[in-house]
ZARO-886848 format. One record per residue (C-alpha): x, y, z; residue number from 0; residue in one letter. Coordinates in steps of 0.1 Angstrom, whole numbers, padded with zeros to 4 digits. Example, Ala and Ser with C-alpha at 12.3 -4.5 7.8 and 13.67 -1.06 7.14 Angstrom:
  east north    up   k r
  0123 -0045  0078   0 A
  0137 -0011  0071   1 S
//
This chain:
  east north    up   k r
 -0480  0097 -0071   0 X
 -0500  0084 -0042   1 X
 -0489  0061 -0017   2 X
 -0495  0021 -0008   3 X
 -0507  0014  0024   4 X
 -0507 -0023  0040   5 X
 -0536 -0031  0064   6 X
 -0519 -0056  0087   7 X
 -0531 -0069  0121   8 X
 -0538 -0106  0135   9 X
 -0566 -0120  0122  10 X
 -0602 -0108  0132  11 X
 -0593 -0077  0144  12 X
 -0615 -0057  0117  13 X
 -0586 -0052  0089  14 X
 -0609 -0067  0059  15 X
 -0638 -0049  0073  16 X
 -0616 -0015  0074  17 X
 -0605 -0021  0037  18 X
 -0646 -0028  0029  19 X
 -0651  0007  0041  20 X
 -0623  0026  0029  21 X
 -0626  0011 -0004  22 X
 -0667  0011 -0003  23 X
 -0663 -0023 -0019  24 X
 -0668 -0058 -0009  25 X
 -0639 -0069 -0025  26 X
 -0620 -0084  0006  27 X
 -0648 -0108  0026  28 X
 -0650 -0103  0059  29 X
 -0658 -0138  0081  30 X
 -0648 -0148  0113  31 X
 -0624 -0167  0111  32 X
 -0585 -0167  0102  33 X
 -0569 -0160  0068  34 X
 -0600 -0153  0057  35 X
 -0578 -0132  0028  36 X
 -0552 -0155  0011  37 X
 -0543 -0133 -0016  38 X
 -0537 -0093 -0007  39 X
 -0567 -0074 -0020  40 X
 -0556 -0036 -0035  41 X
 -0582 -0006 -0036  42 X
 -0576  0025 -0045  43 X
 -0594  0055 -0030  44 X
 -0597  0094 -0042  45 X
 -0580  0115 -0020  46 X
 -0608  0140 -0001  47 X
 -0595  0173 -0002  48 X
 -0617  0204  0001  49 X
 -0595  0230 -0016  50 X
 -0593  0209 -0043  51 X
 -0629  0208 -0045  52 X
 -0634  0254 -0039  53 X
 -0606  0258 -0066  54 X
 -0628  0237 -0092  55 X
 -0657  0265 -0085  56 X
 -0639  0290 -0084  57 X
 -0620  0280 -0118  58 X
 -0653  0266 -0134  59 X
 -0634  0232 -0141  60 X
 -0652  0206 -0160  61 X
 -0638  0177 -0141  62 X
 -0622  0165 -0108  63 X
 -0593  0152 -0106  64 X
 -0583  0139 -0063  65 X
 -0550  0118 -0058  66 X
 -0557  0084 -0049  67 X
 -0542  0063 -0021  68 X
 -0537  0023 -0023  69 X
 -0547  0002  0005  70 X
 -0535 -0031  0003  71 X
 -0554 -0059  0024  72 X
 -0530 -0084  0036  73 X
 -0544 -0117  0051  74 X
 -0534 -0120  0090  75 X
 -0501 -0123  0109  76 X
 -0500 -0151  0136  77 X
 -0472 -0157  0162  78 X
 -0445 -0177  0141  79 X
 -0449 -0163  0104  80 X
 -0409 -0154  0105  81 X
 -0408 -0193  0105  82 X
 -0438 -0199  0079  83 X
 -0465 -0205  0105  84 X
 -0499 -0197  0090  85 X
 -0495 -0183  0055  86 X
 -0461 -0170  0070  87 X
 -0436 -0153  0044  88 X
 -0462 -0152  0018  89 X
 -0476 -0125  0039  90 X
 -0443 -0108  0045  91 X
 -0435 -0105  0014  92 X
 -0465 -0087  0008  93 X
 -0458 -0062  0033  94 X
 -0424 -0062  0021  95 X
 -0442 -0042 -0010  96 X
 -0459 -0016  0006  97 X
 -0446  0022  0015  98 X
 -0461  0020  0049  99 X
 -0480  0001  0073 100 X
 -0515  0006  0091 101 X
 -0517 -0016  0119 102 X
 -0551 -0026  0129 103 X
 -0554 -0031  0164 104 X
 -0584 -0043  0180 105 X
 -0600 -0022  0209 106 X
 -0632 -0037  0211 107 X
 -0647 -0066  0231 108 X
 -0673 -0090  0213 109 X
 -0679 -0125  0225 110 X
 -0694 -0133  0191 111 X
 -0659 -0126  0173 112 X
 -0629 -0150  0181 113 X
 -0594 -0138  0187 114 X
 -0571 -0163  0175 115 X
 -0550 -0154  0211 116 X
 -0580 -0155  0228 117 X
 -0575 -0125  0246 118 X
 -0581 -0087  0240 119 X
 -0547 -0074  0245 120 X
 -0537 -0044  0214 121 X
 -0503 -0039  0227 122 X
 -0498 -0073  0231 123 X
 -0511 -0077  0193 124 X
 -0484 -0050  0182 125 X
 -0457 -0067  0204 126 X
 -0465 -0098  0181 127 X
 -0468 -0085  0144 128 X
 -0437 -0062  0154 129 X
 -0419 -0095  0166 130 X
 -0424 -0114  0138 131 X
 -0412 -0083  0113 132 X
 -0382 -0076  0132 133 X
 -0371 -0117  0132 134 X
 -0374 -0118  0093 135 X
 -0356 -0087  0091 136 X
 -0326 -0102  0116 137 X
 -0323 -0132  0092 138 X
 -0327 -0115  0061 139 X
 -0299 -0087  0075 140 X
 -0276 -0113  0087 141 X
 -0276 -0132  0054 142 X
 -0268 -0103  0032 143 X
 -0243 -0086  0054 144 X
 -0221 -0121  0049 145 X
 -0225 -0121  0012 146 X
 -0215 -0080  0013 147 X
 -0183 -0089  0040 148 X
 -0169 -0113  0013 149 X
 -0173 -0092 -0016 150 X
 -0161 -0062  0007 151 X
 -0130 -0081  0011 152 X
 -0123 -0076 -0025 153 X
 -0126 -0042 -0023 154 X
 -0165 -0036 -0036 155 X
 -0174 -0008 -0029 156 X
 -0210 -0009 -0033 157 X
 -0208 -0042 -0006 158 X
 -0188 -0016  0018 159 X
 -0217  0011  0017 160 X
 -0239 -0013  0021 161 X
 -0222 -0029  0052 162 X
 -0216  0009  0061 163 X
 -0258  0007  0071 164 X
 -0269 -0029  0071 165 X
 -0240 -0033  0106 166 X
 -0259 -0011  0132 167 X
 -0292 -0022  0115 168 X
 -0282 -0059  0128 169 X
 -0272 -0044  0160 170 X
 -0309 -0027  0165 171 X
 -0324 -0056  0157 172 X
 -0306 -0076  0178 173 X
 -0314 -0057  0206 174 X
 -0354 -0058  0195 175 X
 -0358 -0023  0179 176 X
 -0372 -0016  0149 177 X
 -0345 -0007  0113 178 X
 -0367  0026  0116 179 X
 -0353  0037  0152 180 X
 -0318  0035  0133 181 X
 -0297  0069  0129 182 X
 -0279  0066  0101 183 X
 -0277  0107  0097 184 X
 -0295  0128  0070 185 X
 -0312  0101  0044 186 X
 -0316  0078  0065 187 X
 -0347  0066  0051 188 X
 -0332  0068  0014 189 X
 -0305  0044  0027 190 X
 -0329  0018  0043 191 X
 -0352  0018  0011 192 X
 -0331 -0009 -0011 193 X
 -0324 -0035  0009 194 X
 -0370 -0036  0021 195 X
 -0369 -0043  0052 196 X
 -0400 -0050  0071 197 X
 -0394 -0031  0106 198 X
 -0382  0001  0085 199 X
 -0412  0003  0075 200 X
 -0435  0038  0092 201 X
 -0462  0027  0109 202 X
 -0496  0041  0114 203 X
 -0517  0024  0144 204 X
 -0553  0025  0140 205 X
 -0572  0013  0171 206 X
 -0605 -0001  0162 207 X
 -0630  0007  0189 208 X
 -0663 -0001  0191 209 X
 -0690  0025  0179 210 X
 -0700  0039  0217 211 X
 -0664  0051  0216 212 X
 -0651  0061  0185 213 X
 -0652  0097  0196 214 X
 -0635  0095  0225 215 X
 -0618  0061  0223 216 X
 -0618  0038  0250 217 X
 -0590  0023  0279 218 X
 -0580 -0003  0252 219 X
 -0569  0029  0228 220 X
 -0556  0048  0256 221 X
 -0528  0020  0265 222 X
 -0520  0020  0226 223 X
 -0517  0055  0224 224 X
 -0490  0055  0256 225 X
 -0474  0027  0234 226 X
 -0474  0046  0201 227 X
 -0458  0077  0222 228 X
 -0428  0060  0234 229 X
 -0423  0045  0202 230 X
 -0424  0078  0183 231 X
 -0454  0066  0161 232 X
 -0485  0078  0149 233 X
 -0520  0060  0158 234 X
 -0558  0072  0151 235 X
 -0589  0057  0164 236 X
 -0616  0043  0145 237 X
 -0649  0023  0143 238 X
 -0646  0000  0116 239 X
 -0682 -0007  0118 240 X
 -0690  0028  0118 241 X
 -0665  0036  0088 242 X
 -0689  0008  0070 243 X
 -0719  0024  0074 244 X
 -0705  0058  0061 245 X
 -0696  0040  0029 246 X
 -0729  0031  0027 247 X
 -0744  0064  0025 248 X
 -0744  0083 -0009 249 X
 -0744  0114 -0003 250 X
 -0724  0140  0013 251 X
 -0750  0156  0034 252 X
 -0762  0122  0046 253 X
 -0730  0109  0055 254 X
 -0720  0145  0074 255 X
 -0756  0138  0090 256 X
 -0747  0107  0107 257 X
 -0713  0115  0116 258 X
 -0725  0148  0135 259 X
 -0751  0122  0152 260 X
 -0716  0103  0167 261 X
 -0699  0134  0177 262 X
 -0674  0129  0145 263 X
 -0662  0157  0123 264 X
 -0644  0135  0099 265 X
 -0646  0100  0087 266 X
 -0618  0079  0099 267 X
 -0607  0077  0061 268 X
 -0598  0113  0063 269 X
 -0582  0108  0097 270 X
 -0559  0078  0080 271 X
 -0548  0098  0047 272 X
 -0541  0131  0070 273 X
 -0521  0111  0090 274 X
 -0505  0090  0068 275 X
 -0492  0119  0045 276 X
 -0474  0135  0076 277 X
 -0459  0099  0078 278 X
 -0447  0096  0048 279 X
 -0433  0133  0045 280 X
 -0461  0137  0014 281 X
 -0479  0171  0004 282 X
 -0501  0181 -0022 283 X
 -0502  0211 -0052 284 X
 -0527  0215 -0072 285 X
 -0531  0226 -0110 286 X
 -0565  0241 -0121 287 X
 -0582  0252 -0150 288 X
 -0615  0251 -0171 289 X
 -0610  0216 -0182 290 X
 -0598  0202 -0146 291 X
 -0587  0209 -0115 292 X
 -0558  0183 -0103 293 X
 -0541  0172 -0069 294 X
 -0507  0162 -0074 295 X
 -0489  0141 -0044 296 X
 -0454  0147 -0042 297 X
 -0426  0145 -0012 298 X
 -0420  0170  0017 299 X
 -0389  0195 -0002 300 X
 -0396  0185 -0041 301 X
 -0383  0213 -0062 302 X
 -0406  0229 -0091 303 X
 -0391  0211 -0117 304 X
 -0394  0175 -0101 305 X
 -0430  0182 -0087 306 X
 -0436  0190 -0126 307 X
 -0423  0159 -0138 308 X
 -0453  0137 -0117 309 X
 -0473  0154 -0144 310 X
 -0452  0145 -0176 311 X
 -0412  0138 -0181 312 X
 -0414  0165 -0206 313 X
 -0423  0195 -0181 314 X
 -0392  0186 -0159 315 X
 -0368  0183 -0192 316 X
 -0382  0215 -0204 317 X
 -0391  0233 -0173 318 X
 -0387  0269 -0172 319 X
 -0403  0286 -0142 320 X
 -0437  0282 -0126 321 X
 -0467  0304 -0123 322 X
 -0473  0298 -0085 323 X
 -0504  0315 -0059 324 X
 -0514  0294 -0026 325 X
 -0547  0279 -0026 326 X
 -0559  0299  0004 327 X
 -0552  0328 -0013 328 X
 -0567  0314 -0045 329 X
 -0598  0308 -0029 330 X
 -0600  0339 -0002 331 X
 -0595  0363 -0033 332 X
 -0620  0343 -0054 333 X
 -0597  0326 -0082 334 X
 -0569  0328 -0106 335 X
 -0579  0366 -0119 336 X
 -0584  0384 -0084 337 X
 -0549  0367 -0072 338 X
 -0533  0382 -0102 339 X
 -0546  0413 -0095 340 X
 -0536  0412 -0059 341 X
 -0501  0405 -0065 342 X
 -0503  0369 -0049 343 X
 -0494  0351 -0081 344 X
 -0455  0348 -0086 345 X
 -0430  0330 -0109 346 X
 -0408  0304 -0093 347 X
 -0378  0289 -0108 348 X
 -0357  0258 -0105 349 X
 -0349  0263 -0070 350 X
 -0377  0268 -0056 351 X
 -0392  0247 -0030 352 X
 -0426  0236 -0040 353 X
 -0451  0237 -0006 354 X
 -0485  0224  0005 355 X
 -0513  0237 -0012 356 X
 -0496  0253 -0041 357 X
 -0518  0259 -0072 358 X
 -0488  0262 -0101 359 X
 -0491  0267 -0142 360 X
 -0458  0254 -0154 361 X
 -0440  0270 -0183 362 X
 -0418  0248 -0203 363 X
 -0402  0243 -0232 364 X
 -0389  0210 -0251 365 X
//
């Protein structure tokens, strides 16, 4: 399991050009102009992940096997699309699809590249897109809660429950906050997740600056990040341009070459998956071997037997403990043997609580 990410952002802000990079493909064009990207574009990118990468040498594997995360290039939102201005709901609905949201905010001046506002305002831009979710959530909310009030009336139970959280959504939104600023006690999320609405969406703001200052970031980033703050969200700053550049490189040593010339120690890629995980609540174990080493993405508190069953239905049905050692030890103690040896490797059972970085050999039995 990975996770789907929606670029979103008003048009010409650098969202196609963001997916070019992360995707290293020229599948979404990148012109100036709006809607330039009618029909979401979807790329899926391997997961970097340096343990992953020492436990293969260690282990000797024969192949490499990263998660992959899903971007999902969605054309841009203009003031109005709650009411079907530009492409309007089409696009909506396509970020009604996604598990999260990267906002792509531009921080960048260029008289050569239009804004369709035609102004360089980021928090302004988030104001916008953020409007425009939270009014086709308010109509979508109000319409359901009076189909669930009538059959509640009738004693459903299911419409009750669902009145039980869809009431103080309405009243957030009302007030013009987000679903996800909604406290509906432990779960909350889980509760939200049927009825897909847009604002309960995380979001992930990603401030693209221009290359001078995608080290530092700039005053436009700076108001962003005071905006992301108060908000309780996350935000990173990248060049896009930069980001395309990387992708062009092909090797490892060139591309940590030119970032060392910017004053980068990461791509922004890795900046956006780090980040996004700790949105999501999303860790990684790891299962390695002579013929492959494999990350595994699963949820923040997944128990053994559900983290097995990512890999196949049979090893939850079946499970019977787990042959568990952390990957720092894995690597420190120089692999699977020494760990052994050292005491590090332990059997789990059904309770146990599976954590970040786990290497684990399940035992099962169907």
């Amino acid at each position: 399991m990975g996770f789907k990410c929606g670029i979103v952002g008003l048009p010409n802000v650098g969202k196609s050009t963001l997916f070019n990079a992360l995707t290293a493909t020229a599948a979404a064009e990148a012109a100036n102009y709006p809607f330039c990207t009618i029909e979401p574009n979807v790329g899926r990118v391997a997961v970097p992940d340096t343990r992953l990468e020492q436990c293969a040498v260690l282990a000797k594997s024969a192949k490499l096997v990263p998660t992959q995360l899903e971007f999902v290039d969605i054309a841009g939102l203009v003031r109005g699309a709650s009411r079907g201005e530009g492409l309007g709901n089409q696009f909506l609905g396509h970020i009604r699809e996604v598990d999260a949201i990267v906002h792509v905010l531009r921080c960048f001046e260029d008289g050569n590249i239009t804004h369709v506002e035609g102004r360089i305002d980021p928090v302004g831009d988030a104001e916008t897109v953020e409007t425009e979710l939270l009014l086709s959530d308010l109509e979508s909310v109000e319409r359901r809660i009076a189909n669930h009030q009538k059959k509640a009336k009738g004693g459903d139970k299911e419409a009750k429950a669902a009145l039980a959280v869809l009431e103080p959504v309405l009243e957030a939104l009302r007030e013009g906050k987000a679903a996800r600023t909604v406290d509906l006690g432990p779960g909350t999320a889980a509760l939200l997740r049927p009825h897909q609405l847009l604002s309960a969406k995380p979001v992930l703001y990603v401030c693209n600056v221009e290359e001078a200052s995608a080290a530092t970031g700039n005053a436009f980033s700076e108001r962003v990040a005071v905006m992301a703050k108060a908000a309780g969200a996350r935000m990173v700053v990248i060049s896009a341009a930069i980001e395309a550049e990387v992708a062009q490189l092909e090797s490892p040593e060139d591309k940590k070459e030119f970032l060392d010339s910017l004053g980068l120690e990461e791509t922004g890629l890795a900046r956006i998956i780090r980040t996004g995980h700790d949105l999501l609540g999303l860790i990684t174990y790891f299962t390695i071997g002579p013929k492959e080493a494999h990350a595994w993405t699963i949820a923040v508190g997944t128990k053994a037997p559900q983290a097995a069953g990512t890999i196949h239905s049979d090893f939850e049905r079946g499970f019977i403990a787990a042959e568990t050692v952390g990957c720092a030890d894995f690597i420190a103690l120089g692999g699977e043997s020494a760990a052994k040896e050292a005491g590090r490797m332990r059997l789990e059972g059904r309770e146990y609580v599976v954590q970040d970085g786990d290497i684990m050999n399940f035992r099962f039995n169907v």
